[in-house]
N, C-alpha and C positions, 0 to 999 in steps of 0.2 A: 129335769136333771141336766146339767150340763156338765160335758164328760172330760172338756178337754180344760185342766188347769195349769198353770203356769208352775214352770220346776224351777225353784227359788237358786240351783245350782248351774240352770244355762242362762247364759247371756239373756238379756230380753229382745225377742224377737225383733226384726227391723222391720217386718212385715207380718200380715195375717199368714202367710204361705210359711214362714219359719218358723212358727210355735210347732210345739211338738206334741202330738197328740198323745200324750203316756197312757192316760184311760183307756183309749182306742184302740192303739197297740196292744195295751193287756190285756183288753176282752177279748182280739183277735185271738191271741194266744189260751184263751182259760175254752172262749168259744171252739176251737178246734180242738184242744184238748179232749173235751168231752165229747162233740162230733167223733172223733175217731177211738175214743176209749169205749162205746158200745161195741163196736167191732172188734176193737182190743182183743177183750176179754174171750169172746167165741173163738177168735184163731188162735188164741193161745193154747186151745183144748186141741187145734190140728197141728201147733209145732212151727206155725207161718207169721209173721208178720204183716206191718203196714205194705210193705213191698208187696207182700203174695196178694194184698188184698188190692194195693193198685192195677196189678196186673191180672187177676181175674176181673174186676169191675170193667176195665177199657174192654178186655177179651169178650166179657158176658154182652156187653152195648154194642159191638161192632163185632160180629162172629164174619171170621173169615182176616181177619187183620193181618198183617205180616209183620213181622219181628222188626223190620226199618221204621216201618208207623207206629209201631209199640212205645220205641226208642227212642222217635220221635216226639210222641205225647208224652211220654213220662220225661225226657231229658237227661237219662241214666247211662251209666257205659253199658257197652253189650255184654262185659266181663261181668256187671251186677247183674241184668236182666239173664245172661246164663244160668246163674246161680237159680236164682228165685224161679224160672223156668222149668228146670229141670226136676225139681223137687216137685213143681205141678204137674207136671205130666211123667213124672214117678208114683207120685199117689192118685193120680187119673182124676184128675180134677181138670186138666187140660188137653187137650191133646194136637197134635201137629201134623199138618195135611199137606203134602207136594204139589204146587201149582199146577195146576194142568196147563196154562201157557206157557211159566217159564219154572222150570223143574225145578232149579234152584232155590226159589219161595219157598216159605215154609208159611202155610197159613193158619192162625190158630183159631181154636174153638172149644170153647167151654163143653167138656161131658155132662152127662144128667149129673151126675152129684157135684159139679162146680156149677151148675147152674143154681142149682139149689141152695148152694153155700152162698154164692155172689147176692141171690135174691134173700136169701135171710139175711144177710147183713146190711145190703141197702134197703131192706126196709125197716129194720133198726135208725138208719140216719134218715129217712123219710121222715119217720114220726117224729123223730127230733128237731126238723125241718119244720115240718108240717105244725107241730105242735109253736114252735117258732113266729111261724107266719098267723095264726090267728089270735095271739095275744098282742099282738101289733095292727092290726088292723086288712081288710080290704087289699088295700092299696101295697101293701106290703113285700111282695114278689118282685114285683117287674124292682120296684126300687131298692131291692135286694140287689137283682139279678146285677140293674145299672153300677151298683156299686161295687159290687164282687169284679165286673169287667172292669172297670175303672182300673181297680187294683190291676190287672195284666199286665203285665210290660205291653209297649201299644206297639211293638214289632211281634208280639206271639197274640196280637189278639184276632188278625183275621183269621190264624189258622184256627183259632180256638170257637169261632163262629161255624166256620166251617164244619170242625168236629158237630159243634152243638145243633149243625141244619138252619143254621140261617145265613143268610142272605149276605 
């Protein structure tokens, strides 16, 4: 199947690097869509969104995080990440620890039932994942992975390594 075909209303490319991938873009879009609409639907039942659900997933991976590395990974103002915050460790899903070195830190960490919540719905996108990866083959991960980095802006990709533990 070839996915990238030429749109009869842009110029014609002057290069392979300037056609424009419309297929690809839209799978992006139909792909994430349903990636994130399994999760959707369960936080709807708690009153949260995409937001509540980024910010438990990073908290659930990295327990101990502080509110600057939150802010950081997600790329949100602190005025959104308050909002979304506060309603989690309102409904105790989250909760917020005073540094022991510098009192000002607020460190966060997922309670027993944000853990629970966070593991139910990443394993919802696992199996959507998972299931992904073996009608493609083998080989299919690592050349996921490369491509999903690819897409990274290449200024946010060491730190994104970083996050992920490599090298």
């Amino acid at each position: 199947m070839t996915l990238v075909r030429p749109d009869p209303e842009i110029a014609p490319p002057r290069s392979s690097t300037d056609a424009v991938p419309h297929d690809l873009i839209e799978l992006l879009f139909f792909a994430y869509r349903d990636f994130v609409g399994d999760p959707d639907r369960i936080l709807a039942d708690y009153g949260f969104g995409r937001a509540h659900h980024r910010v438990l997933h990073f908290v659930q991976r990295r327990p101990g995080l502080t509110i600057a590395e939150l802010l950081d990974i997600l790329q949100i103002t602190k005025q959104s990440l308050n909002r979304v915050l506060k309603e989690l460790v309102e409904k105790g899903y989250i909760e917020q620890r005073t540094g022991r070195l510098d009192k000002r830190q607020r460190h966060l960490h997922t309670t027993a039932a944000g853990q629970d919540l966070a593991l139910r719905l990443v394993r919802l996108q696992a199996e959507r994942i998972n299931r992904a990866l073996e009608s493609v083959g083998p080989e299919a991960a690592a050349t996921a992975a490369q491509y999903l980095c690819a897409l990274i802006d290449p200024s946010e990709r060491p730190k994104v390594e970083r996050l992920l533990g490599k090298p």
